[in-house]
C-alpha distance (Angstrom), angle and dihedral (degrees) to the residues before:
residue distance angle dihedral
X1 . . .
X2 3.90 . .
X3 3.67 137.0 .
X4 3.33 108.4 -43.4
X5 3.77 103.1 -123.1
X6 4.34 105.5 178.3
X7 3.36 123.8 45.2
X8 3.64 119.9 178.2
X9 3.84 96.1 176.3
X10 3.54 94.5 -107.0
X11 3.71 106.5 49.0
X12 3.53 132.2 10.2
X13 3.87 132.8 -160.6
X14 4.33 135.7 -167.0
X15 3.80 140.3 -147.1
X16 3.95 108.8 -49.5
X17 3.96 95.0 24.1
X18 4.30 115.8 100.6
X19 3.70 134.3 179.7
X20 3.92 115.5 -124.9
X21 3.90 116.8 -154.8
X22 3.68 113.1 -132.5
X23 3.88 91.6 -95.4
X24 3.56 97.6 50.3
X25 3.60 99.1 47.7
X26 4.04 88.6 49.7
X27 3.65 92.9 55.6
X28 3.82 90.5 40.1
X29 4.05 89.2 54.3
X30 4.09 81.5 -129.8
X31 3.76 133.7 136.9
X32 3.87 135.5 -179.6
X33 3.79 114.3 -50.9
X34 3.94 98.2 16.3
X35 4.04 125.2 122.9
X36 3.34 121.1 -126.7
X37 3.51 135.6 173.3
X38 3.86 136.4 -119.0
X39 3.77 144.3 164.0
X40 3.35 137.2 -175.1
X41 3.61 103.8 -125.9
X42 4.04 120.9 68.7
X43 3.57 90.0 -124.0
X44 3.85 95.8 60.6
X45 3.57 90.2 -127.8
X46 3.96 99.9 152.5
X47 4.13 102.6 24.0
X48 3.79 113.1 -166.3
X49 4.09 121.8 -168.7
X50 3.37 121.6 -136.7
X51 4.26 125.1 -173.2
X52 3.80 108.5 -131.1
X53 3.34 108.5 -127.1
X54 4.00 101.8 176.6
X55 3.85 140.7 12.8
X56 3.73 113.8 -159.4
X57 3.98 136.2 176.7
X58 4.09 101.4 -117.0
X59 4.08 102.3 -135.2
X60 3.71 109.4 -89.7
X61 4.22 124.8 -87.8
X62 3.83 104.2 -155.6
X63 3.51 91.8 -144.5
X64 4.01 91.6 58.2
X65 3.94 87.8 35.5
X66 3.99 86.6 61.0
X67 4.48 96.3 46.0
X68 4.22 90.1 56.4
X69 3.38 90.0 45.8
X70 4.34 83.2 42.8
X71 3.94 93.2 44.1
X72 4.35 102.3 33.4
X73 3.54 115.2 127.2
């Protein structure tokens, strides 16, 4: 592993390891302790991998709580 660079006092992760929110990882078809790939430019030039290492459910903003309801199907 690498420097550890995020330490939240119960779990820690390195270089090339991401946390996914809930929402992400659904539309990303990932799960905790899969690789997927991402770049920074639109055309994918330069992909990077990256290990999941945790999916979490961000704490909820009323005013985004309200659209899904607004926009389920």
């Amino acid at each position: 592993m690498g420097k550890k660079y995020y330490d939240s006092g119960n779990f820690a992760f390195y270089p090339g390891e991401i946390l996914l929110s809930e929402r992400a990882a659904s539309a990303l078809g990932a799960a905790a302790g899969d690789t997927i790939e991402a770049a920074s430019a639109a055309t994918f030039a330069a992909p990077e991998r990256y290990r999941v290492v945790r999916v979490y459910r961000p704490a909820a903003d009323p005013g985004e709580a309200a659209l899904d309801r607004l926009h389920r199907v």
